[in-house]
Backbone as ProteinMPNN parsed JSONL, in Angstrom:
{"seq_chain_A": "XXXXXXXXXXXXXXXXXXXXXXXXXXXXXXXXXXXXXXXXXXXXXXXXXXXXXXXXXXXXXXXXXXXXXXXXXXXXXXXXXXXXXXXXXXXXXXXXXXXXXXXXXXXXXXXXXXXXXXXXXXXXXXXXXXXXXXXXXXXXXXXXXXXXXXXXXXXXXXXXXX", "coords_chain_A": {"N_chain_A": [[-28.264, 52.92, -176.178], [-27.592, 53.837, -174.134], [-26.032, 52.504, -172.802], [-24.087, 52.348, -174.824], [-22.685, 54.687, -174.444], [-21.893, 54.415, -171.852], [-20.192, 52.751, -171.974], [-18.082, 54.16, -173.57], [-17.265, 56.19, -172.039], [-15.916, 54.814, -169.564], [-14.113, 53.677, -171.373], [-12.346, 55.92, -172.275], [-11.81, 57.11, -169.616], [-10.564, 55.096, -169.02], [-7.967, 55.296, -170.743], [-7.224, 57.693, -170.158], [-6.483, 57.494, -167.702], [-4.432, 55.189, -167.748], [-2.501, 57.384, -169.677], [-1.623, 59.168, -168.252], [-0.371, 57.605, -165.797], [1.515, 56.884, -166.953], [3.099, 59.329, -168.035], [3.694, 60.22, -165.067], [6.02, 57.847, -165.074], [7.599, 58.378, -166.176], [8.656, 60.441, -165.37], [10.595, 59.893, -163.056], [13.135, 58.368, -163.502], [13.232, 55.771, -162.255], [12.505, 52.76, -161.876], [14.183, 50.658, -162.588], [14.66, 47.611, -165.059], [17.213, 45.939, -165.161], [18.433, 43.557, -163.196], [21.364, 44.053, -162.487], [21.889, 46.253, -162.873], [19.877, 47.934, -160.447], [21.446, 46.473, -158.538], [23.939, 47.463, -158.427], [23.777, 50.2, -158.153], [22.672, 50.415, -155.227], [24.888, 48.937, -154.196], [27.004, 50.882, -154.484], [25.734, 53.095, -153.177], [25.521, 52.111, -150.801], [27.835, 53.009, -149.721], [27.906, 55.818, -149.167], [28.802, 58.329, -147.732], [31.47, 57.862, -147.14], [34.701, 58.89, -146.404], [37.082, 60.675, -148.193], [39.891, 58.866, -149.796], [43.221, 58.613, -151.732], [43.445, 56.427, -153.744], [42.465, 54.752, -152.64], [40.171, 51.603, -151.679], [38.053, 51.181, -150.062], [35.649, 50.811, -147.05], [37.537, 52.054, -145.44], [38.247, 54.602, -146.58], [38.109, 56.448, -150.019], [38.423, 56.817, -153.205], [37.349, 58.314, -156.296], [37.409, 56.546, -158.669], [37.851, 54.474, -157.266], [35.621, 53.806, -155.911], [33.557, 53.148, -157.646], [34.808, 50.954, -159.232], [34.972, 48.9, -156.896], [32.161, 48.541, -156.919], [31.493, 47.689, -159.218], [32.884, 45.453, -159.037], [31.892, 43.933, -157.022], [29.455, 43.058, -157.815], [30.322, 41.516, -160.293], [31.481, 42.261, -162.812], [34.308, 43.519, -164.186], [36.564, 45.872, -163.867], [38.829, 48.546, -164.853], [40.968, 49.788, -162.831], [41.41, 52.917, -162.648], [39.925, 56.296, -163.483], [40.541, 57.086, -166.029], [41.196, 54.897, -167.545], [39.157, 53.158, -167.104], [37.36, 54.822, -168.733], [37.563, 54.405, -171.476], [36.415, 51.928, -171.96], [33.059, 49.946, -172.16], [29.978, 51.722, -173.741], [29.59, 54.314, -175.718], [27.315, 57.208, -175.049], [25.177, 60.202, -175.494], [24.904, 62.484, -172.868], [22.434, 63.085, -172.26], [20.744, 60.588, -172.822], [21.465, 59.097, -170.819], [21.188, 56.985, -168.329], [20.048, 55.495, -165.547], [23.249, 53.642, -163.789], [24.702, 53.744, -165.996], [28.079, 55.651, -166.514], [29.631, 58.922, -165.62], [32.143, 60.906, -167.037], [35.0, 62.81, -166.135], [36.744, 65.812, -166.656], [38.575, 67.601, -163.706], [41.115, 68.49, -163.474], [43.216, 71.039, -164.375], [45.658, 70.414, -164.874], [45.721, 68.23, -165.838], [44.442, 67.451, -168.298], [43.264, 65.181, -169.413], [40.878, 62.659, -168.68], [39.789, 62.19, -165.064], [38.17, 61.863, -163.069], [35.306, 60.123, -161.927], [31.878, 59.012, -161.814], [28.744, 57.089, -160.903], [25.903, 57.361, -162.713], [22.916, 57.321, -160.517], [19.975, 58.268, -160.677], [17.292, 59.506, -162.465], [15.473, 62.364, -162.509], [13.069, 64.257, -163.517], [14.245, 64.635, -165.701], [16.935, 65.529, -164.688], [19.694, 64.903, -163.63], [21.46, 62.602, -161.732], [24.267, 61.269, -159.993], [26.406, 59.237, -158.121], [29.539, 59.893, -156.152], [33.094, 59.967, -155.482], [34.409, 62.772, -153.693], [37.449, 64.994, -153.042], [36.973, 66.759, -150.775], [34.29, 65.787, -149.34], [33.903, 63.329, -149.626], [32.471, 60.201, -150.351], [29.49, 61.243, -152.269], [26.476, 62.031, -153.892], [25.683, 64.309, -156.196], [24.486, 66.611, -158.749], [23.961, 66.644, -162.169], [22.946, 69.195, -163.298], [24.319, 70.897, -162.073], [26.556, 73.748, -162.033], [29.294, 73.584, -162.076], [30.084, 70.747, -162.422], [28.743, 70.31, -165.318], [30.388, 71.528, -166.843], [33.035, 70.049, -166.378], [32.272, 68.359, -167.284], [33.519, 65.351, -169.345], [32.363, 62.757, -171.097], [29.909, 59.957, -171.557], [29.777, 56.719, -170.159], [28.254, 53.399, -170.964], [27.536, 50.713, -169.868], [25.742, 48.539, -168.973], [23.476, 46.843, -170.937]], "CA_chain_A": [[-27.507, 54.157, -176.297], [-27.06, 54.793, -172.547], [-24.748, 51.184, -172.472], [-23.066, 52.593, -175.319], [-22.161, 56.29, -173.691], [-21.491, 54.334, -170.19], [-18.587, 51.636, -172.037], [-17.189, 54.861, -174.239], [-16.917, 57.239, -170.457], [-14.892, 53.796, -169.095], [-12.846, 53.455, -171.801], [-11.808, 57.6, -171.997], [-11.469, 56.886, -167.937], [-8.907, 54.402, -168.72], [-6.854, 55.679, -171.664], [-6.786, 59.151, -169.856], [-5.734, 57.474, -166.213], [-2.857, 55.097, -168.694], [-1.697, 58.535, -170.14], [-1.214, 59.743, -166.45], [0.002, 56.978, -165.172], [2.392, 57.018, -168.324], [3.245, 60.631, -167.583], [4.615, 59.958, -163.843], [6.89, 56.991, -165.231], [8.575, 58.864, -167.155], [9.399, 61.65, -164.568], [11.583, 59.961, -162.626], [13.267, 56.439, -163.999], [14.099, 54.531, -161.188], [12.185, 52.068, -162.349], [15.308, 49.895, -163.332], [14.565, 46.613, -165.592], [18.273, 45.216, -165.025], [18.79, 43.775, -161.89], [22.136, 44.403, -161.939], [21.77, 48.313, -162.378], [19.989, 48.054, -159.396], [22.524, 45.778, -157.417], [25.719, 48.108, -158.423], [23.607, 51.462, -157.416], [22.508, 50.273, -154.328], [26.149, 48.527, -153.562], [27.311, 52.276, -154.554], [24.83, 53.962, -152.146], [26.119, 51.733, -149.343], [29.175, 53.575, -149.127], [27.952, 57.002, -148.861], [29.594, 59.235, -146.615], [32.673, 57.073, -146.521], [35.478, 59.845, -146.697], [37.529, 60.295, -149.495], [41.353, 58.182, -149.828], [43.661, 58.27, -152.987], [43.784, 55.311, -154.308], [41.25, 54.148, -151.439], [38.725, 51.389, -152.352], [36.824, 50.414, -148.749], [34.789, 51.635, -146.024], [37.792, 53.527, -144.83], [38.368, 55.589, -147.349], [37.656, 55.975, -151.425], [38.613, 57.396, -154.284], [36.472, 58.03, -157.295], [37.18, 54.601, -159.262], [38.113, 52.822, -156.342], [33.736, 53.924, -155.505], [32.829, 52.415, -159.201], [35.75, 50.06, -159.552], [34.51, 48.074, -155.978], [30.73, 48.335, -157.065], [31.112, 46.568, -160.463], [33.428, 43.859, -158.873], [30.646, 43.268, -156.273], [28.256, 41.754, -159.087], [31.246, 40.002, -161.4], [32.307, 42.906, -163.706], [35.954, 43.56, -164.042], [36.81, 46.952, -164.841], [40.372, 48.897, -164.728], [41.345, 50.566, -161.409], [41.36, 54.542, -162.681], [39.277, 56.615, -164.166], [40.911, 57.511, -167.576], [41.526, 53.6, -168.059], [37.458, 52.812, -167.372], [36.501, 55.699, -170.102], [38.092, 53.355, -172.541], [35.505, 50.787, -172.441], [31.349, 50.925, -172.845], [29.255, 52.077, -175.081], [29.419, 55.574, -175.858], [25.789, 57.553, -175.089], [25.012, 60.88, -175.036], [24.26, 63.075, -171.769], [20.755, 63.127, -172.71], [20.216, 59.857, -172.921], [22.473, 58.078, -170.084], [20.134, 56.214, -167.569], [20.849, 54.513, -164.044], [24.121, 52.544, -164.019], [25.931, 54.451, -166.506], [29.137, 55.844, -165.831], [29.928, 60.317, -166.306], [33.349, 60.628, -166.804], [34.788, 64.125, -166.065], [38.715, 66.417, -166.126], [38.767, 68.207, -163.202], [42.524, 68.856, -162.923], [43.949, 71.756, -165.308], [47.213, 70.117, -165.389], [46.144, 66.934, -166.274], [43.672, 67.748, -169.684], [42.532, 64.017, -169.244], [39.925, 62.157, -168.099], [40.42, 62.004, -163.898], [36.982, 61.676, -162.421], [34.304, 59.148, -162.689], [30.417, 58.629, -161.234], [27.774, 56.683, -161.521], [24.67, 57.836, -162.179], [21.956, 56.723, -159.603], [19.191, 58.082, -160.732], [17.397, 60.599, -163.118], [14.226, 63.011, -162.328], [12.785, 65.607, -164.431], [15.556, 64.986, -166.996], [18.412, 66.168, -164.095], [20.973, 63.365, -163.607], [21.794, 62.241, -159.993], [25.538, 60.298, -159.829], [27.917, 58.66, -156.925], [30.962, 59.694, -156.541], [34.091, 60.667, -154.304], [35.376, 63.79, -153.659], [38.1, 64.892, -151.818], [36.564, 67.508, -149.989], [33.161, 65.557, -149.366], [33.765, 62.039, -149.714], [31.822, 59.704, -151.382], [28.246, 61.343, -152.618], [25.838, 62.157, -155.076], [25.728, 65.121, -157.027], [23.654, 66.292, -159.977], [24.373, 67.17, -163.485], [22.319, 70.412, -163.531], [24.891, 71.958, -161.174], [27.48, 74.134, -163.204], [30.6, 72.735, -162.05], [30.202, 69.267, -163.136], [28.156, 70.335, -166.203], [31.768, 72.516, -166.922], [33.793, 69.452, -166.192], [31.983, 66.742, -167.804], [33.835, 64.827, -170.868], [31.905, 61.159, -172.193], [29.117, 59.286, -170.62], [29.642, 55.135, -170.982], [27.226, 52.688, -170.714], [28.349, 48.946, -169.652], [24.614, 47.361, -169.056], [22.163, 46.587, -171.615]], "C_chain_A": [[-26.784, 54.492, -174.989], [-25.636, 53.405, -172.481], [-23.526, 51.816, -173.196], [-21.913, 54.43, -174.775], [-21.515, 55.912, -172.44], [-19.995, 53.569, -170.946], [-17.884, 53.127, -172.548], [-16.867, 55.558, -172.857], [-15.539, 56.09, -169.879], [-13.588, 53.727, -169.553], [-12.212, 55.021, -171.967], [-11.632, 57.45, -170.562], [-9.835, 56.111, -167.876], [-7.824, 54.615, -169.741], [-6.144, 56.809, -170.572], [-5.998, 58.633, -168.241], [-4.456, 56.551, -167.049], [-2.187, 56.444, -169.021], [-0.825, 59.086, -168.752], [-0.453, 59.315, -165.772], [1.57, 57.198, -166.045], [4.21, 58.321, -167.923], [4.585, 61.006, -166.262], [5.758, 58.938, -163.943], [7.84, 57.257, -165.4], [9.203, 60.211, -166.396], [10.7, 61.224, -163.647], [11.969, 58.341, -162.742], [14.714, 56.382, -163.22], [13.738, 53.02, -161.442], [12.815, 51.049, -163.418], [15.126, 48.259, -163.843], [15.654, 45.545, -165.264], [18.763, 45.202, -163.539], [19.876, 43.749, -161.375], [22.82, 45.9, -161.844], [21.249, 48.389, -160.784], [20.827, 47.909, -158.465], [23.987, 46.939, -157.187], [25.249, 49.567, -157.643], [23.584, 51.453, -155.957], [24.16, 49.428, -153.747], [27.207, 50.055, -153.182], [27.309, 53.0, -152.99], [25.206, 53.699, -151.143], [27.329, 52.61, -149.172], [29.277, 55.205, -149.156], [28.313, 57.955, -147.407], [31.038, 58.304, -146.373], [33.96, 58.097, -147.137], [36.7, 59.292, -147.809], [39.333, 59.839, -149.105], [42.031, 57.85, -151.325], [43.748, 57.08, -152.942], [42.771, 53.961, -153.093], [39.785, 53.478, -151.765], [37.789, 50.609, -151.037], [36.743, 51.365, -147.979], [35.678, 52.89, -145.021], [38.28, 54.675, -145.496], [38.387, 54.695, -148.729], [37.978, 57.027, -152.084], [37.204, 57.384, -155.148], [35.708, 56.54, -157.654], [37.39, 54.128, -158.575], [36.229, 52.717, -156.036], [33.609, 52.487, -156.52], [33.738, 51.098, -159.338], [34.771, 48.847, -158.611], [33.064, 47.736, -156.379], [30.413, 47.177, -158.189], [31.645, 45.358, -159.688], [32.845, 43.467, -157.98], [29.492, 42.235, -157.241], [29.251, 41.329, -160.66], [31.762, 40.83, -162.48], [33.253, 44.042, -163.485], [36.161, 45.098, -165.209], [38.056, 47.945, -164.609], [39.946, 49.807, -163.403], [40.984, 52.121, -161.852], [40.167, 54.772, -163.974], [39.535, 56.512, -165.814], [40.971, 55.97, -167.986], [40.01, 52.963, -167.922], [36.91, 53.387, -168.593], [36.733, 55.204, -171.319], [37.374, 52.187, -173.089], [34.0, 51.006, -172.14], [31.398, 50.785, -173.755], [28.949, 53.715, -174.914], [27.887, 56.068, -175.747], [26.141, 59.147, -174.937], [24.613, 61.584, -173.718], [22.906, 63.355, -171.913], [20.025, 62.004, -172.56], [20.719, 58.559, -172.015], [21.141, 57.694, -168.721], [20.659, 55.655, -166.184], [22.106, 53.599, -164.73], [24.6, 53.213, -164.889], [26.658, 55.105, -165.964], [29.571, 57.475, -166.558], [31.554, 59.976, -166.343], [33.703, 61.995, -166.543], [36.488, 64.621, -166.4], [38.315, 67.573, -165.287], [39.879, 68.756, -162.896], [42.675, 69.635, -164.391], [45.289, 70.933, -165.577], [46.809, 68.657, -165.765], [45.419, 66.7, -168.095], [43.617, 66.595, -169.915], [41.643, 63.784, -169.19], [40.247, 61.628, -166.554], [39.318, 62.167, -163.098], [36.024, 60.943, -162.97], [32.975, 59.112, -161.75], [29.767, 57.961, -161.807], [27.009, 56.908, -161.325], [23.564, 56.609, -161.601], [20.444, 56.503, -160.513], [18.497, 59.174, -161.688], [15.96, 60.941, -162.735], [13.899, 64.066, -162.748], [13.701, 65.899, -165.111], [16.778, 65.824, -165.736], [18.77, 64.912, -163.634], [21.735, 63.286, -162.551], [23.054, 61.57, -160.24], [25.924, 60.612, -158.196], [29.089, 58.984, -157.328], [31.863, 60.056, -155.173], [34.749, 61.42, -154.063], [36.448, 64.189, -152.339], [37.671, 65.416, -150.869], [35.169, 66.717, -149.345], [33.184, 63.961, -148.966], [32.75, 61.649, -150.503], [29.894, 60.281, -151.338], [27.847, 61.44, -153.739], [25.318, 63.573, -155.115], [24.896, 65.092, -158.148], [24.484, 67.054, -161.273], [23.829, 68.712, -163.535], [23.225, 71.493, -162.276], [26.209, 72.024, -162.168], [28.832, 73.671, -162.984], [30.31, 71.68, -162.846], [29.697, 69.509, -164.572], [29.214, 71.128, -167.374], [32.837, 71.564, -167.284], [33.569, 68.092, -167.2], [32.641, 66.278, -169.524], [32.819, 63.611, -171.957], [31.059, 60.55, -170.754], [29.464, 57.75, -171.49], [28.438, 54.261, -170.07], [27.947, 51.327, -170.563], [27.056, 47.664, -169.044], [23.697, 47.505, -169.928], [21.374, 45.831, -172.405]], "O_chain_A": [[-25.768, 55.161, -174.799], [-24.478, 53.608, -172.115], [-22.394, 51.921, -172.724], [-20.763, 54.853, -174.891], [-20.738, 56.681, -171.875], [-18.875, 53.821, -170.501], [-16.926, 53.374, -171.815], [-15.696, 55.263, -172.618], [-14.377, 56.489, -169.798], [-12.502, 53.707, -168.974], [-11.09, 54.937, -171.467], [-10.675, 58.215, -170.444], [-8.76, 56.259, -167.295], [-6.744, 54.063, -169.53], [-4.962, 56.842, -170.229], [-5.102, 59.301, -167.725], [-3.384, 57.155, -167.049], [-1.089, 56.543, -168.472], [0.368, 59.287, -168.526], [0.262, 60.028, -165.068], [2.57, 57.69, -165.522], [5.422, 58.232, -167.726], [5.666, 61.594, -166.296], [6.564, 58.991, -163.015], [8.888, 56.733, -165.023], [10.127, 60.874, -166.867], [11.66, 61.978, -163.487], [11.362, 57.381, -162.266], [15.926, 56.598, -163.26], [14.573, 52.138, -161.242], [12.388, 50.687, -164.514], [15.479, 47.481, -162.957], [15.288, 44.384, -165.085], [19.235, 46.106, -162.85], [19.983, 43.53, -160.168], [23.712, 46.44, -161.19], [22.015, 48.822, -159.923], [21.099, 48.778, -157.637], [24.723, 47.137, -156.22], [25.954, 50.09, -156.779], [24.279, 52.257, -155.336], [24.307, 49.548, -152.531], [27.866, 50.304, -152.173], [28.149, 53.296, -152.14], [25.379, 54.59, -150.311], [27.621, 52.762, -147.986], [30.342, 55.823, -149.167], [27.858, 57.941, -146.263], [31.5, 58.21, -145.236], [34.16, 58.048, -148.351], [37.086, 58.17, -148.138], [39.94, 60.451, -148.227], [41.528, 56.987, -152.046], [44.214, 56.597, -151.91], [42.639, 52.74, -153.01], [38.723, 54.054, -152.002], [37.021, 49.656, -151.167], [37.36, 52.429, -147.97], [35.297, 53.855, -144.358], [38.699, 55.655, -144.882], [38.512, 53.488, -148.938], [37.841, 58.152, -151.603], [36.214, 56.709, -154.866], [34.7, 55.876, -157.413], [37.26, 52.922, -158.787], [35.666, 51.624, -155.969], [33.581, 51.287, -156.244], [33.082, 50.092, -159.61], [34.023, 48.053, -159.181], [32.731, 46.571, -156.163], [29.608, 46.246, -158.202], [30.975, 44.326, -159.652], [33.141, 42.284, -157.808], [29.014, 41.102, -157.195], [28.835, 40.958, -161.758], [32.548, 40.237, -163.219], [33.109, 45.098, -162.869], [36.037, 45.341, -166.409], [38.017, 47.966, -163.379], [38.868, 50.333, -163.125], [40.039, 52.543, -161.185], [39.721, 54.054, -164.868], [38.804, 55.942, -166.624], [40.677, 55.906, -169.179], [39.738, 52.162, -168.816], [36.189, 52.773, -169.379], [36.054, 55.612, -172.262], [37.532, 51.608, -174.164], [33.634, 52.152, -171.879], [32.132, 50.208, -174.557], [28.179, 54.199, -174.084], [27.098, 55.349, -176.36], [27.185, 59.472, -174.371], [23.578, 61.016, -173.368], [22.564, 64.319, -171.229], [18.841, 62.086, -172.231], [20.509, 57.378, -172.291], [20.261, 58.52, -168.477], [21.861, 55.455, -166.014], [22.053, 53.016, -165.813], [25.598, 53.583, -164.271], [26.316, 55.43, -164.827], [29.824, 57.509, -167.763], [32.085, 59.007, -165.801], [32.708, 62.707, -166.679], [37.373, 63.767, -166.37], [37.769, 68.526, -165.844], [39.824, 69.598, -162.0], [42.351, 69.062, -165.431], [45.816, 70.987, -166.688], [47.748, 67.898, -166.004], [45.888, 65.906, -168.91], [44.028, 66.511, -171.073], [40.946, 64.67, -169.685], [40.965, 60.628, -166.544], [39.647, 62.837, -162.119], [35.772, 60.947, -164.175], [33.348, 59.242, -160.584], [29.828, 57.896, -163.034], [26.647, 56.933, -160.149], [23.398, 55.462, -162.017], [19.898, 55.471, -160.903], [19.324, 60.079, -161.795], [15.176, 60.0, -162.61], [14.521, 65.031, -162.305], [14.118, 67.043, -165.29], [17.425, 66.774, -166.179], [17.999, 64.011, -163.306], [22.748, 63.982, -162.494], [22.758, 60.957, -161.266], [25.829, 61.577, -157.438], [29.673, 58.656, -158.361], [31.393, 60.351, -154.074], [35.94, 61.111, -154.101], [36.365, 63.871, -151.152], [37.816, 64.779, -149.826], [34.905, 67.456, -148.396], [32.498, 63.505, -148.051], [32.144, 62.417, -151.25], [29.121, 59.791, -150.515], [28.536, 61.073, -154.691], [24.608, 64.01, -154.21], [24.509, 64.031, -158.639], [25.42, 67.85, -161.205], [24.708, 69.461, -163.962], [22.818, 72.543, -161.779], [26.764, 71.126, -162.802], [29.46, 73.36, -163.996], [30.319, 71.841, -164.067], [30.331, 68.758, -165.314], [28.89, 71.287, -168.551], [33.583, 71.846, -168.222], [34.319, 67.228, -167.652], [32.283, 66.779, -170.59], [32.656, 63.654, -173.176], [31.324, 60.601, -169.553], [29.47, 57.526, -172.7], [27.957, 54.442, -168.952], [28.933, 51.038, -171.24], [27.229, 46.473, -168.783], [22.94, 48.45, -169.704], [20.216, 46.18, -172.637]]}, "name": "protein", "num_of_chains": 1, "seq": "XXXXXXXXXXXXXXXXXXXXXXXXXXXXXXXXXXXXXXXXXXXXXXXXXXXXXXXXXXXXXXXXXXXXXXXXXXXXXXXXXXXXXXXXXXXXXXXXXXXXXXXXXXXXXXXXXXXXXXXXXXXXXXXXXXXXXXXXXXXXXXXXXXXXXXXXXXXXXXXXXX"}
């Protein structure tokens, strides 16, 4: 009886520390399977703080898509120079369900009622959604979704690894 009370305590020890463990996985997924999500975030990340340049895709200045544009063509995928011409290809996902390595798309310009901003998200924690990007005022950083501008601005999330 006592063997059988000591294996059942073990195994309730280890479901309940799996659940837990479970629990924390799922709080913040960085924990990226595709190692070329990793490669493009971290190619991203390298170029933080690099001030912002129209049409600017290197270390001395950057645009949006020139950020995302340079990152994919670092690991072999070929994707159009501007924003509105990237939002064109993917896989459509909801904002709910967009993960590292997907791409927000956004219209920040009244006069243009487009698509004219792009990020990629980094990283996500407690369901709020981290992206790269380049602004003019700022240069190239990361920003979250749970801040009301962008959450104001945002049009289509695409997906291009999976």
């Amino acid at each position: 009886m006592k063997k059988q009370l000591f294996l059942l305590v073990i195994l309730l020890f280890f479901v309940v520390f799996r659940y837990i463990k479970q629990g924390e996985s799922d709080t913040i997924k960085t924990d990226i399977k595709k190692p070329n999500v990793t490669k493009v975030i971290d190619i991203a990340n390298s170029y933080l703080g690099v001030s912002y340049r129209a049409g600017g895709a290197t270390r001395k200045g950057m645009d949006c898509s020139g950020l995302v544009n340079t990152s994919f063509k670092q690991i072999g995928i070929q994707l159009p120079r501007s924003s509105s011409a990237m939002s064109t290809q993917g896989t459509k996902v909801s904002l709910d369900l967009v993960q590292p390595g997907d791409l927000l798309f956004f219209d920040i310009s009244s006069l243009d009622g487009g698509i004219n901003h792009v990020g990629l998200v980094t990283m996500i924690k407690d369901d709020e959604v981290f992206f790269i990007h380049s602004t003019t005022s700022q240069g190239v950083i990361v920003s979250s979704m749970n801040e009301i501008y962008w959450k104001g601005e945002f049009v289509v999330a695409k997906r291009f690894f999976y």
